[in-house]
C-alpha positions as CSV (number, residue, x, y, z in Angstrom):
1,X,157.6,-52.1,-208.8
2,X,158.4,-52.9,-205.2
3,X,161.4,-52.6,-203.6
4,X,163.2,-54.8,-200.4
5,X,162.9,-52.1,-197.8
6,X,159.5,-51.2,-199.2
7,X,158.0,-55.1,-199.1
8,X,160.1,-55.5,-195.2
9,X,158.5,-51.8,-194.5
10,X,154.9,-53.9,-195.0
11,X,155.8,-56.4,-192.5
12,X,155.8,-59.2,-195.4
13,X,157.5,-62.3,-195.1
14,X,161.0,-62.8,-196.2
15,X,163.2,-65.6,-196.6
16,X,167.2,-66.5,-196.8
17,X,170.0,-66.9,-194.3
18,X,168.9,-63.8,-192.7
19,X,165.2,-63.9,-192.7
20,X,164.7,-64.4,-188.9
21,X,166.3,-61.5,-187.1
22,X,163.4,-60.1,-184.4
23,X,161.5,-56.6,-185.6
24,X,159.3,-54.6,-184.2
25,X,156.8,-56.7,-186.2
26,X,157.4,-59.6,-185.8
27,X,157.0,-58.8,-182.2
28,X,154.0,-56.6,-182.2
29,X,151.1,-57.4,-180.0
30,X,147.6,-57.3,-181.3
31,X,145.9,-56.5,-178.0
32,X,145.9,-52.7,-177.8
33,X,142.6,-51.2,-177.6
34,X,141.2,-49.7,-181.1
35,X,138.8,-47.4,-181.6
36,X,136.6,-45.4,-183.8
37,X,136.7,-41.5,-184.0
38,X,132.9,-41.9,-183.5
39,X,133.1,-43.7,-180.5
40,X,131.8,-42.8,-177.1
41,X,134.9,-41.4,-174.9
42,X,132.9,-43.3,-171.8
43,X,133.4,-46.8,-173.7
44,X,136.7,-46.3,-174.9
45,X,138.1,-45.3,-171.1
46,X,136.3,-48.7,-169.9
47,X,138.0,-50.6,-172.5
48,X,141.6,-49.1,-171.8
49,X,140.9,-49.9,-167.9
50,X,140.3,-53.7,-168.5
51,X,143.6,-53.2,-171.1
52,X,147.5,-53.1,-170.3
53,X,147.9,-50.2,-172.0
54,X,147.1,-46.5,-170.8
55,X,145.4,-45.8,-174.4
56,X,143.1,-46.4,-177.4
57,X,144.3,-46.2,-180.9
58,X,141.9,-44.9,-182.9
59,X,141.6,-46.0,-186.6
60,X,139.6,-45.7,-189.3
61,X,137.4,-48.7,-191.4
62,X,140.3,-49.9,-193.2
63,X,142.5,-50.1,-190.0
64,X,144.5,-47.1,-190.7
65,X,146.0,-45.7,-187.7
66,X,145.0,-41.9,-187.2
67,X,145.6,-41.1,-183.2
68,X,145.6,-42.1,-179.8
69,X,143.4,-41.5,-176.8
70,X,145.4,-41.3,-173.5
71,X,143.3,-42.1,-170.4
72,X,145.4,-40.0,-169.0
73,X,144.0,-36.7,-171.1
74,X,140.8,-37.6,-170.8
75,X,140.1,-37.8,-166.7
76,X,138.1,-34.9,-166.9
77,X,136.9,-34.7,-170.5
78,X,133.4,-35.0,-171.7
79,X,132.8,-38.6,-171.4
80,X,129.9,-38.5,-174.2
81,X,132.0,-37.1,-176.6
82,X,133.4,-39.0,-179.5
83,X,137.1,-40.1,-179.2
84,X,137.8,-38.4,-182.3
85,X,137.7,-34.8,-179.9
86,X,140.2,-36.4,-177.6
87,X,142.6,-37.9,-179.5
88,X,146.2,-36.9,-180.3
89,X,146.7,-36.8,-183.8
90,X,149.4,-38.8,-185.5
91,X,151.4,-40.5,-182.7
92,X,154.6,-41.4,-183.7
93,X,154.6,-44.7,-184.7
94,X,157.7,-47.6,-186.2
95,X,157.6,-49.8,-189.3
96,X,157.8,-53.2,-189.1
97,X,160.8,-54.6,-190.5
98,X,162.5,-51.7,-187.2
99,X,165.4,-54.0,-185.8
100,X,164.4,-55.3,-182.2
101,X,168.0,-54.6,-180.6
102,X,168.1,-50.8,-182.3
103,X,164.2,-50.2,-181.0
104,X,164.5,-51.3,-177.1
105,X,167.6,-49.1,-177.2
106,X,165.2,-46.0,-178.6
107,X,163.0,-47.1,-176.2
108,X,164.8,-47.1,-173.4
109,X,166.7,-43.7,-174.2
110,X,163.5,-42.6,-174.2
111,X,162.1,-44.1,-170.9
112,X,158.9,-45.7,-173.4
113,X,157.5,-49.1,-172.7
114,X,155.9,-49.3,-176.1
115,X,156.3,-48.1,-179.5
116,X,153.2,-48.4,-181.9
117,X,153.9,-50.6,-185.5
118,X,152.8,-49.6,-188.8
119,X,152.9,-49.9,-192.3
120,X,154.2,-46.6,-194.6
121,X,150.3,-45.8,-195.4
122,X,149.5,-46.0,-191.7
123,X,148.2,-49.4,-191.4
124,X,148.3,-50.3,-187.8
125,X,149.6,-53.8,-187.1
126,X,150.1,-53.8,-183.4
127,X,152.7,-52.3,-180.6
128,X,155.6,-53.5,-179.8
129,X,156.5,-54.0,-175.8
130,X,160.2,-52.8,-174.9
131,X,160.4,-55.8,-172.9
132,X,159.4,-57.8,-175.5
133,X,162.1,-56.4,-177.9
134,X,164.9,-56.5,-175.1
135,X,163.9,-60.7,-174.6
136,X,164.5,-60.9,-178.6
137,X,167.3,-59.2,-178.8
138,X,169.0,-60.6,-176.2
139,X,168.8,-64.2,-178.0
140,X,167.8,-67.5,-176.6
């Protein structure tokens, strides 16, 4: 059976008085740059230069989330390699249902711009901009 923090954890929809708060979900962005561990590192540093973001998240066929490839790192790397060499393994990551106003805070304490959204299994579902977050919690 399937508990409330477990279905908000999923990012599924909700409903009642308090069903609209903004989440790290609800607020995710779906443009990062993905990748396959079998990918050429060559293609996946092209695709992070045309992107806002200074990585690749690299998942798997059913879109679970299993690192990240920092352009950064990877200046000087092998560019034929596969991104699977270059990747960080399990980048810390937030679940969906994360409270917008208690994430930009983290965020900020942390001088990040972004934190990446996922479901408990690893399920990636986007990343969430700090600015983004601050805008929602700050209200209309």
């Amino acid at each position: 059976m399937v508990g409330k923090v477990d279905w908000l954890a999923h990012g599924l929809p909700v409903e009642g008085e308090r069903a609209d708060p903004p989440t790290a979900g609800k607020l995710a962005r779906h443009d990062a740059v993905r990748c396959a561990p079998t990918d050429r590192l060559a293609d996946v540093l092209a695709e992070i230069e045309r992107s806002p973001y200074t990585f690749a998240l690299v998942t798997d066929g059913e879109d679970r989330l299993l690192g990240r490839v920092r352009a950064s790192r990877c200046a000087d790397a092998d560019r034929e390699r596969p991104a699977g060499e270059a990747m960080e393994l399990a980048p810390s990551t937030v679940r969906p249902h994360r409270s917008a106003s208690k994430l930009a805070e983290r965020l900020a304490e942390k001088e990040l711009r972004w934190a990446i959204v996922t479901t408990p299994e690893g399920r990636l579902l986007g990343v969430a901009w700090r600015e983004d977050l601050e805008r929602a919690a700050a209200g209309p």
